[in-house]
Structures are given as structure tokens and as C-alpha cells.
C-alpha positions in Angstrom: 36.7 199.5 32.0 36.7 200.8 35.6 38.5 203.2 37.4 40.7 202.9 39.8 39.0 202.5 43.2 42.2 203.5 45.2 42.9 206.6 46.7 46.5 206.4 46.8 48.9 208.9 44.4 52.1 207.6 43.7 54.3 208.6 40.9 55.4 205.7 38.2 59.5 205.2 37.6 60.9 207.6 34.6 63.6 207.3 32.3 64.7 203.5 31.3 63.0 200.9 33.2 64.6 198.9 35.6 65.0 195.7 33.5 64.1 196.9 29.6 62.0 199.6 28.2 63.3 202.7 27.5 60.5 205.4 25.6 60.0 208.8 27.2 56.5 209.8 28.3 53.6 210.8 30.7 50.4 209.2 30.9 47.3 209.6 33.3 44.1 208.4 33.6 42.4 204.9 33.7 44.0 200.9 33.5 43.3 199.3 30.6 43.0 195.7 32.0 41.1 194.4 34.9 39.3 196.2 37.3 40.8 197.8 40.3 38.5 196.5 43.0 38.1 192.9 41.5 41.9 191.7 41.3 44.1 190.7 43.5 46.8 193.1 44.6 49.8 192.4 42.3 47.2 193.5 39.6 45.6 196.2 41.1 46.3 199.5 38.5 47.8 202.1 40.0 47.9 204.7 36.7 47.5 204.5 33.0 49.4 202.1 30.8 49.4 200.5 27.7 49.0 196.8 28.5 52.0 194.5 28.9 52.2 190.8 29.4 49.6 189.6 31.8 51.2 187.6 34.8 50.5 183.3 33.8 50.1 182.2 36.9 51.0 178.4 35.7 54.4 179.9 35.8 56.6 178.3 38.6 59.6 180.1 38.0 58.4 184.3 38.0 56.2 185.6 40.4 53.8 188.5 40.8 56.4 190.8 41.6 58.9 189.8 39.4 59.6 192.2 36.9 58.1 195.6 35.5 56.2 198.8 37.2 52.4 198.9 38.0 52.7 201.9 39.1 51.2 202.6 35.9 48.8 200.3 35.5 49.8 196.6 34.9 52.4 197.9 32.1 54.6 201.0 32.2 53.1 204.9 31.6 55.4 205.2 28.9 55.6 202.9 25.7 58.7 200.7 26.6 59.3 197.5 24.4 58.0 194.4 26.1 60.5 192.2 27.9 61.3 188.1 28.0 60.8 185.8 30.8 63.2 185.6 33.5 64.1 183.3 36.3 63.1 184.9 40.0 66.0 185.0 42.0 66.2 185.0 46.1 67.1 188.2 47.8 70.3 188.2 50.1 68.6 190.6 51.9 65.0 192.0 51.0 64.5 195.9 51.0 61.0 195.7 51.7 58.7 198.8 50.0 55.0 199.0 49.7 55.8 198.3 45.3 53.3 196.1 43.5 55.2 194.8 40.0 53.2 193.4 36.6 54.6 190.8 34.4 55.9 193.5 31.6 58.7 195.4 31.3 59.0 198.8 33.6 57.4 202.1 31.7 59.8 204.5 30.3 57.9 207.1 31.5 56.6 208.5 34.3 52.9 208.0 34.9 50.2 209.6 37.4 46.7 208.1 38.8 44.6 207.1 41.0 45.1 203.4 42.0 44.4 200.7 45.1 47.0 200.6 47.9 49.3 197.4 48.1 48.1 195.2 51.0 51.1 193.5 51.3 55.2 194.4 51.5 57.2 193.5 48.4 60.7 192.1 49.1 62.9 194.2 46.0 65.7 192.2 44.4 69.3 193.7 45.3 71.0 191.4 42.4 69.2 192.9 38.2 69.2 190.0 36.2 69.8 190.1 32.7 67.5 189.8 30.0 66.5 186.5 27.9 67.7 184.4 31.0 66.3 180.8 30.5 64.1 179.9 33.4 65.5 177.6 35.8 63.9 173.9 36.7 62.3 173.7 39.6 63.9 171.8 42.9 62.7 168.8 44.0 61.4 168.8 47.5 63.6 167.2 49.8 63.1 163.9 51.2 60.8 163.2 54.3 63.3 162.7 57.2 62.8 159.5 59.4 62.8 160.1 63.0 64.5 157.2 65.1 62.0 155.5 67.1 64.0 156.2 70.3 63.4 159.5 69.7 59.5 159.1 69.4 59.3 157.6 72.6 61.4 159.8 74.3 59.3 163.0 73.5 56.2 160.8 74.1 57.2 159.6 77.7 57.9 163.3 78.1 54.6 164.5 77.5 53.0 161.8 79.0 55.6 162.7 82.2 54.3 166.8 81.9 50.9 166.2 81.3 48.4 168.0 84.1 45.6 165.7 86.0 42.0 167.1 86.0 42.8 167.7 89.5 46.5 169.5 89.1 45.6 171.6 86.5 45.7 174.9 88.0 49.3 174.0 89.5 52.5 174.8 87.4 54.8 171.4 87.3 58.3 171.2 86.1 59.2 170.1 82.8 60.9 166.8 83.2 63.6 165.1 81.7 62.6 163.1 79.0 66.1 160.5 79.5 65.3 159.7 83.4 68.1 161.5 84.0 70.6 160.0 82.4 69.8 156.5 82.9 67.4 155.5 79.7 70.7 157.0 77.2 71.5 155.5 74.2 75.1 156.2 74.8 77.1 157.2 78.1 80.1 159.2 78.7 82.1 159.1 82.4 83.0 162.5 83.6 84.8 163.5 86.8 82.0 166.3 88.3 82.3 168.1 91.8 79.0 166.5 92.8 78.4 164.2 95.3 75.6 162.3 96.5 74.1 162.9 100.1 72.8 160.3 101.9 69.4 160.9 104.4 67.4 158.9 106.3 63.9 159.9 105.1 62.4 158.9 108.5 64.2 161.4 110.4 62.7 164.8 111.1 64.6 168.1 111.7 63.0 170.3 114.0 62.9 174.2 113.6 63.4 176.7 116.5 62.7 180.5 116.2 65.4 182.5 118.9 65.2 185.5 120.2 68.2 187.3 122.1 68.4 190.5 124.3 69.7 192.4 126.8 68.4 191.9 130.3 69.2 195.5 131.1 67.1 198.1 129.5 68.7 200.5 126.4 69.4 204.1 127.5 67.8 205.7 124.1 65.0 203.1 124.4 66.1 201.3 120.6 67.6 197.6 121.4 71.1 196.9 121.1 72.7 195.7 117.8 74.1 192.0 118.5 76.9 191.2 115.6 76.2 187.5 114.4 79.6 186.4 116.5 78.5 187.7 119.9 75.1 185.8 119.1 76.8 182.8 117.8 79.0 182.9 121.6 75.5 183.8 123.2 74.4 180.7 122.4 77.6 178.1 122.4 78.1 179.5 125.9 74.3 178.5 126.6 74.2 175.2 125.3 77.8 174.6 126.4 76.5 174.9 130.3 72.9 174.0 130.2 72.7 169.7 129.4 69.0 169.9 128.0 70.3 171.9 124.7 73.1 169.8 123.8 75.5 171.4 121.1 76.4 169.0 118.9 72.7 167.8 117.7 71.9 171.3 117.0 73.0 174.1 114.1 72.9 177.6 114.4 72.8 180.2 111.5 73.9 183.3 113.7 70.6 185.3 113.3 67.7 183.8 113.9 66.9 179.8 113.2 68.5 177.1 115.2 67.6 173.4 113.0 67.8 170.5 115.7 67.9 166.3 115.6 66.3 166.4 119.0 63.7 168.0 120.6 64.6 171.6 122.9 63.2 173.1 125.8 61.3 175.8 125.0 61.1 179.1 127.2 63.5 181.6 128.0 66.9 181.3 129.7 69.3 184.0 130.9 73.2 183.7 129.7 76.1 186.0 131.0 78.6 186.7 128.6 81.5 189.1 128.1 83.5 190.3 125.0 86.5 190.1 127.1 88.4 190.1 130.3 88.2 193.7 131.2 84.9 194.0 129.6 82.0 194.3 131.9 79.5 191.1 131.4 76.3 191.7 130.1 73.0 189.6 131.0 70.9 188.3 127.8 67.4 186.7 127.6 67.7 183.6 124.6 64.2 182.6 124.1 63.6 179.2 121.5 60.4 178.9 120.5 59.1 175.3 118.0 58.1 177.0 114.8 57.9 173.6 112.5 58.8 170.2 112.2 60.8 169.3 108.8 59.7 165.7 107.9 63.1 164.6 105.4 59.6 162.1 103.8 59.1 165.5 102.1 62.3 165.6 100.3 62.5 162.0 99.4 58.8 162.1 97.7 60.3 165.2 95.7 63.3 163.2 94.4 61.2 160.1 93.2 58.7 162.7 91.3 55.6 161.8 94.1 55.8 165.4 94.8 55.8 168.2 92.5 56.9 171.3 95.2 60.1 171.7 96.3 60.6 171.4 99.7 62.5 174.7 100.5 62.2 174.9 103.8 64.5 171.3 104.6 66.9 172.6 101.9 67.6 175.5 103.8 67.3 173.4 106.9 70.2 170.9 105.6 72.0 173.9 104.3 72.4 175.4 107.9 73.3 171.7 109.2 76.2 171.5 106.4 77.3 175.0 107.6 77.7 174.3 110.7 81.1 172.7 111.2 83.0 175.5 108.4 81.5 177.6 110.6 83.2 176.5 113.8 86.5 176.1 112.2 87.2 178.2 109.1 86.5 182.5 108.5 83.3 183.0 106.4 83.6 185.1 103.6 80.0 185.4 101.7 79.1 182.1 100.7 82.5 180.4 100.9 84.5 179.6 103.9 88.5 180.1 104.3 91.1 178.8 106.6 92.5 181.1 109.4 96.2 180.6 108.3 97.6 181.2 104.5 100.2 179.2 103.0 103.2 180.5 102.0 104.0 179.7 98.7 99.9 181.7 97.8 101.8 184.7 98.7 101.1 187.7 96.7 103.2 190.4 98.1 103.1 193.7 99.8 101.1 191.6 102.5 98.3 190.3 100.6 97.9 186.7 100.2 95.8 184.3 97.8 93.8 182.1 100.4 92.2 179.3 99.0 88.5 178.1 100.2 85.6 176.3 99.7 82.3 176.9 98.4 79.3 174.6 98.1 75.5 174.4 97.9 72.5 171.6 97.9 71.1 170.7 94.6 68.0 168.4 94.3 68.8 166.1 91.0 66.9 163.5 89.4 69.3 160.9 90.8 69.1 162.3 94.1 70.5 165.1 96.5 74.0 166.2 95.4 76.5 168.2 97.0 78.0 170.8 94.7 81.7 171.5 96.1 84.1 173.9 94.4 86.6 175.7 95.5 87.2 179.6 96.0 90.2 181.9 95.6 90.2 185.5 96.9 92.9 187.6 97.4 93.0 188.3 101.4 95.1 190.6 103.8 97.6 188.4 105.8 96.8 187.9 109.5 100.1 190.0 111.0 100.9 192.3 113.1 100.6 195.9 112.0 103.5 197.1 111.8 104.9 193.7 109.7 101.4 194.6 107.1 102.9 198.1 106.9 106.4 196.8 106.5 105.0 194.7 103.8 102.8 196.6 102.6 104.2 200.3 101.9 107.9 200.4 99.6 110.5 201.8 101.7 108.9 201.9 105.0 110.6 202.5 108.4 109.2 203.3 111.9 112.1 205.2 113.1 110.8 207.9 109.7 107.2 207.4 110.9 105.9 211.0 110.0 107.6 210.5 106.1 105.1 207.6 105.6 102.0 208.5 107.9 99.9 209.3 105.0 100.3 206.1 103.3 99.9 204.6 106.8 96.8 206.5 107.5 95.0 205.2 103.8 96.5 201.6 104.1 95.1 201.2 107.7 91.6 202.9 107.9 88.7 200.9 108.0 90.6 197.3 108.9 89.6 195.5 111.5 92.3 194.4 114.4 92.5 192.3 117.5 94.3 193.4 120.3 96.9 191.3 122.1 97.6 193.1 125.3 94.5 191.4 127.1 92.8 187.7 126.4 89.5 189.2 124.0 87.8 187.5 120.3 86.1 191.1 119.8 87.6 192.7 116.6 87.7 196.7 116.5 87.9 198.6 113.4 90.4 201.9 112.5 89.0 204.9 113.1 92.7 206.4 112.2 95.8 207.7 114.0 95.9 209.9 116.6 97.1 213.2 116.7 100.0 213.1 119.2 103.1 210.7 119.2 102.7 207.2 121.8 104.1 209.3 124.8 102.5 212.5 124.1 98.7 210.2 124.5 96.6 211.3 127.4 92.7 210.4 128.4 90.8 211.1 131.2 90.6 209.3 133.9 87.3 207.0 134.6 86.7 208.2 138.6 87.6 211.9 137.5 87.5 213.3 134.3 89.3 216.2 135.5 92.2 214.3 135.5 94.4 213.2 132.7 96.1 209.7 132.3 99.2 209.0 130.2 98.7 205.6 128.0 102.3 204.8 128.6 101.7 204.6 132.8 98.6 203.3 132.0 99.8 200.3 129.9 102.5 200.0 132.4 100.2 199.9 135.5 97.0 197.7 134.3 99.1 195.1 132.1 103.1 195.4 133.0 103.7 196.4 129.5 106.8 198.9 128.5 105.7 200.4 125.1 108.6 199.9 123.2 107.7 202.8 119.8 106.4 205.8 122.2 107.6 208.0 118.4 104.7 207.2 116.2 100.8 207.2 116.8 98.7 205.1 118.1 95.6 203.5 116.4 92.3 205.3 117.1 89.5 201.9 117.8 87.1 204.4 119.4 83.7 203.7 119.0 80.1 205.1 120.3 82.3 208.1 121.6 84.4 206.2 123.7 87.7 206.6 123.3 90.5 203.4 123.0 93.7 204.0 121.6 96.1 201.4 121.3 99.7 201.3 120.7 100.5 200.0 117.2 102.9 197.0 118.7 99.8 195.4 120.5 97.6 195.4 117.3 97.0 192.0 114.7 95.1 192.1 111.3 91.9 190.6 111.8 91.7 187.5 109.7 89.1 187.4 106.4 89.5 190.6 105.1 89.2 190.7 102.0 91.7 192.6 99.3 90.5 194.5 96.5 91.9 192.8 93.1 91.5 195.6 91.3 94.6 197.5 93.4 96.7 194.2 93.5 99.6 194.8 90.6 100.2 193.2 87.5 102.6 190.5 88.9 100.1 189.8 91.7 97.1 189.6 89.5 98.5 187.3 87.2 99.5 184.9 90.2 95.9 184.8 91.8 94.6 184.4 88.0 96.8 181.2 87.8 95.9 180.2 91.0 92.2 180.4 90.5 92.2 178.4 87.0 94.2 175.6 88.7 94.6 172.6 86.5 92.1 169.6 86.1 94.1 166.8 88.6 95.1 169.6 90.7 91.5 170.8 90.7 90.2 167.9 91.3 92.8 166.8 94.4 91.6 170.0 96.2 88.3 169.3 95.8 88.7 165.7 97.0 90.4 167.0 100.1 88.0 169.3 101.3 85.1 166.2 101.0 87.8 164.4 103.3 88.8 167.4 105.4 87.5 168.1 109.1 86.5 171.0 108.8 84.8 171.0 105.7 80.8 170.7 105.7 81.5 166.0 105.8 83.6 166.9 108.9 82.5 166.3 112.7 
């Protein structure tokens, strides 16, 4: 007999074992059967037991750590009577404990020692069995499963498909689709998708120009002046509008700074004149172009038919800006989607907000070939008005002639919207800085020649356009900007179009309305999204 070669202490189970056994007792000292450094763990004494039933490993149906304690020794500390047989049952969810188990029935007493440490977790039965339980037939493995032999070529065509040359192996190529996209299925099922396939000539080759625009005139503070993408997007339909070498229609702009062309530019710098509006001083800008790469469309079409293994990002985003460029021209972009300047009425959502349906699409690269992915979007969008019809709308109760009641609500309902002005011919949209102070007739700013003098908006408005303010009792809208003072008289201002409407602050009635409009039913779905592929200005227009 050996001792334990362990030098973990753990105390044995007292009082009745957990499946039979039930004498009192302490014990400490050596195993009595097996050595502790020559058996395999389940056997491994932990105390000092009298020998129980030794585990038969020819048994299929209990296991190692079936039933009784080795926590003292292979049998129990204490001298419990020995136990039957019984069937191992499965966990519904093992409790796992560092708790090595012998054959015998669980010591009824509680037994000390030295002993070996389990190497290995021991999942503990939530469900006791009773005793004398007849041991249950083993189950007969299931059947092998046949695989179909369409299946076996499938995943072997895909392997062979993802497999790496000796030359590619450094390179990290896409896992293809082991059906050839759809076309070597056993079975097929017709669906109605918003995809469509794009025709390209793969011999044609887009050409990509770098611009550069600035003012002529040099900046006061020495920083450049910020150009807003529709001043640049003027800049340049006014250049290629008058010059006959850049010709508009071959070419698309994305407002910043790429221009994608069919035909080849002139490259250099050219000066273009252009003003925000009729009594806005005109401004002198350098647009430079400059040939920055040559987009063969060969690319795309070896990527399609798997000759290529990059993806050609920089056409996508070429044929992306071409496809933008007539939603551009004719619809209000909002993000990534593009609306329609005027709402219909029966989209109305009250208290001057509006449901405005649009369109939203991108380029996908398929394994059938380049598909146009067209949906349509629904946002909830501030009616194009005048102001004082929003307001009207917009704010329960309201009435001009009892201004100074409402100018709160007016003030928070108004700031930060952007307006065009309809006393002079202008495009440029100015935002609310708030209301002024004074009353329409009360409104005074200096004069231009000499500050020292004060001019009255009304004779103003009456002298420089042949306007009569009609509302000289309410305020007029602050559009200063860059400390330079505009006010204008609420009658002569128009909601900007596009601007968008938080839904969060829309009411329950209106919510509900722009839910149902935005989860549209399949056919009507469907007929909008056929209309915009027909549509003008959509991105298949001219």
C-alpha cells in the first residue's frame, strides 16, 4: 500500500450518503486499494476507506463518476452498506465541481487525508436515482446519413472555385457561390425584387477629373472662403453652360471635388463670374480640372465574370456619381435619397409637416451582373410655404393681428430653418437667426454711404423694390450672417424645401400616418418603384 501522493485536503460527505449508506464515523489515514500515483483519476484516494465495489470498466451503462464518494478513498470514510448498480443518467444541466466518485456507495462518515487532485471537472447529476434500478440497454448508433450527390459536387466546385494559385496565395479572394448564382439550382422560385440589371458597354472608358474652385480676389483674414456644394455645383453649370469645349451633358459632377466625364476636357484653369443674386455683388472664381485617371469599364466586366478578384471601387463610385447626376438636377437631396420639390396632398400630416415620398438606390456588383438596387424613402418633411401659412399651420390658435401672444412659440418653431426670399429673383437660402426686437415699422439700419444715418425698412422696401409692407405689427426675421445685418419682413419669406421634420415631435395621429405610409403594401410598393425606373428624373432619366 502507498500513500497518497496528493497534496490536496478535502473533507469527505457526512451523515447518509447521497445514494445509500448510512453509518456514522471518522477515518484518516491511507487508501486501501490502488496506489495514488499509478491510477487514473476517478481512482485516485483521496482519504481512508474501507473498500467498496471497484469500478468494471466492461460496464456500458455506469461510469467513473457515477455513484459513491472518493473523497475517502475509493469507498466511503465511514462503514456504509454497499449499494446496487444503477443506470447513468444525463444531466439537464451539469453543475460542474472538481468531485472524483468510486463505484461504491457514499461513506456515512466524514473522512480526512491526504489524496491526488482531480484533473478533470465532474459534471454532478441534478436528478438521484433510486436504488436497485435495472440498467438500461444500450442505443444503437444511428444510421450513416447519405449525402445527395448534388450536394457533393456543389461543395467540391466550391472549393475548387476558392482554392489559392501558388501565385495568389498571399491575396485574400472571396468565397464564392457554390450554385453559380442561382443558375446550377435544383429548384427555382420567381420573386418580384427591386433590382435591376444595368447595362455597359465594357469598351467605354470614364475619365476622372480632380477641380479645384476659388476666389479670384484674395480673403481678408488670409483662410479661403467656404463654397457650399450648390454655389459650386452653379460654379460649374454656369462654366460649362458658356464655354463649348466642356459640354454639360457628357459630364457629372458630385458638388465637391470629382467631375466623371465620356469625353475628354480641357485641362487648365478658367475664370467664371457668378452671383448668388440680383443685388448681390458678382464674385470672380478660378475652376481648375486637372486628368487624375482613366476608368477602363474592361475592369468591371472581368470582375463580374470572376477573371478578376478586386473590386473595382473606383468605377463604382464613378457610375454612382453618373446615376446621381440627373436626381440631382431635378429632385432635393436629402442624405442618400432624393425627394421631389412639391408634396402631395393627400401625404399630408398636419400642423404643416408633410410625408414626402422619395427614392433611394445604390450599385451592387452580383454574380449575374451589375444591378440597380431602387427602393423608395419616406421622411416626414416641412411643407414648402410661406411663413406665415407654416405658422398658421403649424402653431393651434394662431393669429397675426395677436402676434406678441404667440411670439415664443413663433421664435422655437422658426429658428434654425432655412428660407428664400421672394422680394428679389435669388436661389441662395438663408437660415433664422430669430426675430428682431422691434415691430416691422419700428426696424431701422444704417445706411451703406453713412453709417451715421439710420434707414427705415419700410422706405427702404418701398424705394429699392415698390413694395408696401402690408404686417408693419409683428417682427421681422433676423437672416444676418458674418455680422451683417438682413432683416426681412415675414410676408416676403418661403420655407426652404428639404428640411427635414423630426418624427419624434410629430403626434400620435401623424406618426401613425407616416408609419402606414412607409410600410406601403406589396403592388403598391412595387408600382412606385416601377415608376421611379420609368420617371425623368430618376437616376434612368435624361
Amino acid at each position: 500500500m502507498e500513500r497518497g501522493g496528493g497534496s490536496y485536503r478535502e473533507r469527505g460527505y457526512g451523515g447518509r450518503g447521497r445514494y445509500y449508506g448510512g453509518g456514522r464515523g471518522r477515518a484518516r489515514g491511507r487508501a486501501r486499494d490502488g496506489s495514488a500515483d499509478h491510477q487514473p483519476p476517478y481512482q485516485a484516494p483521496i482519504g481512508q476507506g474501507q473498500s467498496g465495489a471497484n469500478w468494471n470498466p466492461t460496464n456500458s451503462q455506469v461510469g467513473p463518476y457515477q455513484d459513491g464518494d472518493a473523497r475517502g478513498g475509493q469507498a466511503g470514510g465511514g462503514r456504509g452498506r454497499r449499494g446496487g448498480w444503477v443506470p447513468r443518467l444525463q444531466p439537464e444541466r451539469p453543475n460542474y465541481s472538481y468531485e472524483a466518485e468510486s463505484a461504491s456507495g457514499r461513506g456515512g462518515g466524514t473522512g480526512r487525508g491526504r489524496g491526488r487532485r482531480p484533473f478533470r471537472p465532474v459534471a454532478a447529476p441534478t436528478l438521484e436515482p433510486e436504488d436497485n434500478i435495472p440498467a438500461l440497454p444500450p442505443s444503437p448508433p444511428p444510421p450513416p446519413q447519405s449525402v445527395p450527390d448534388s450536394v457533393v459536387m456543389n461543395v467540391s466546385e466550391q472549393l475548387a472555385s476558392t482554392s489559392l494559385s501558388s501565385e495568389n496565395q498571399n491575396r485574400h479572394n472571396p468565397i464564392m457561390r457554390p450554385d453559380k448564382g442561382g443558375r446550377t439550382a435544383l429548384a427555382t422560385v420567381r420573386l418580384n425584387v427591386n433590382h435591376f440589371r444595368v447595362k455597359f458597354n465594357p469598351e467605354s472608358i470614364i475619365r476622372h477629373y480632380d477641380v479645384d474652385v476659388r476666389q479670384l480676389e484674395s480673403p481678408r483674414n488670409g483662410r479661403p472662403a467656404y463654397l457650399s456644394k450648390p454655389l459650386l455645383s452653379s460654379i460649374r453649370k454656369k462654366l460649362f453652360t458658356d464655354n463649348p469645349q466642356l459640354p454639360l451633358l457628357m459630364t457629372a459632377y458630385d458638388g465637391e471635388k470629382n467631375i466623371f466625364s465620356a469625353v475628354r476636357l480641357p485641362e487648365g484653369e478658367f475664370k467664371v463670374e457668378s452671383s448668388e443674386g440680383e443685388d448681390v455683388m458678382a464674385r470672380t472664381y478660378i475652376f481648375s480640372i486637372k486628368l487624375v485617371n482613366e476608368l477602363k469599364l474592361c475592369k468591371l466586366r472581368d470582375y463580374l465574370s470572376r477573371k478578376a478578384y478586386s473590386i473595382p471601387r473606383d468605377i463604382l463610385q464613378g457610375m454612382d456619381v453618373v446615376m446621381k447626376e440627373n436626381p440631382v438636377m431635378h429632385m432635393v437631396p436629402v442624405g442618400r435619397s432624393f425627394h421631389p420639390y412639391e408634396s402631395c396632398p393627400e401625404d399630408d400630416l398636419g400642423y404643416g409637416i408633410t410625408a414626402s415620398r422619395g427614392i433611394r438606390y445604390s450599385l451592387k456588383p452580383t454574380y449575374q451582373g451589375l444591378a440597380l438596387c431602387l427602393d423608395y424613402s419616406v421622411l416626414a418633411f416641412r411643407k414648402k410655404m410661406p411663413v406665415l401659412d407654416f405658422l398658421a399651420e403649424h402653431i393651434p390658435d394662431f393669429n397675426v393681428n395677436s402676434f406678441r401672444r404667440f411670439r415664443r412659440h413663433v421664435d422655437q418653431a422658426l429658428k434654425n430653418l432655412k428660407v428664400n426670399v421672394t422680394h428679389r429673383r435669388t436661389k441662395q437660402k438663408y437660415v433664422i437667426v430669430g426675430l428682431t426686437r422691434d415691430d416691422t415699422r419700428n426696424v431701422s439700419f444704417p445706411d451703406a454711404n453713412d453709417p451715421q444715418v439710420r434707414v427705415r425698412l419700410v422706405d427702404y422696401f418701398r424705394e429699392k423694390y415698390d413694395n408696401n409692407i402690408r404686417y408693419l405689427d409683428i417682427p421681422c426675421l433676423d437672416l444676418s450672417r458674418n455680422n451683417r445685418m438682413n432683416y426681412v419682413p415675414m410676408e416676403y419669406c418661403v420655407l426652404a424645401e428639404g428640411q427635414i421634420y423630426p418624427k419624434d415631435d410629430l403626434d400620435r395621429d401623424a406618426a401613425f400616418m407616416l408609419k402606414d405610409i412607409s410600410l406601403a403594401k406589396p403592388y403598391e410598393r412595387q408600382s412606385k418603384i416601377c415608376g421611379m425606373v420609368q420617371s425623368k428624373d430618376g437616376p434612368c432619366g435624361y
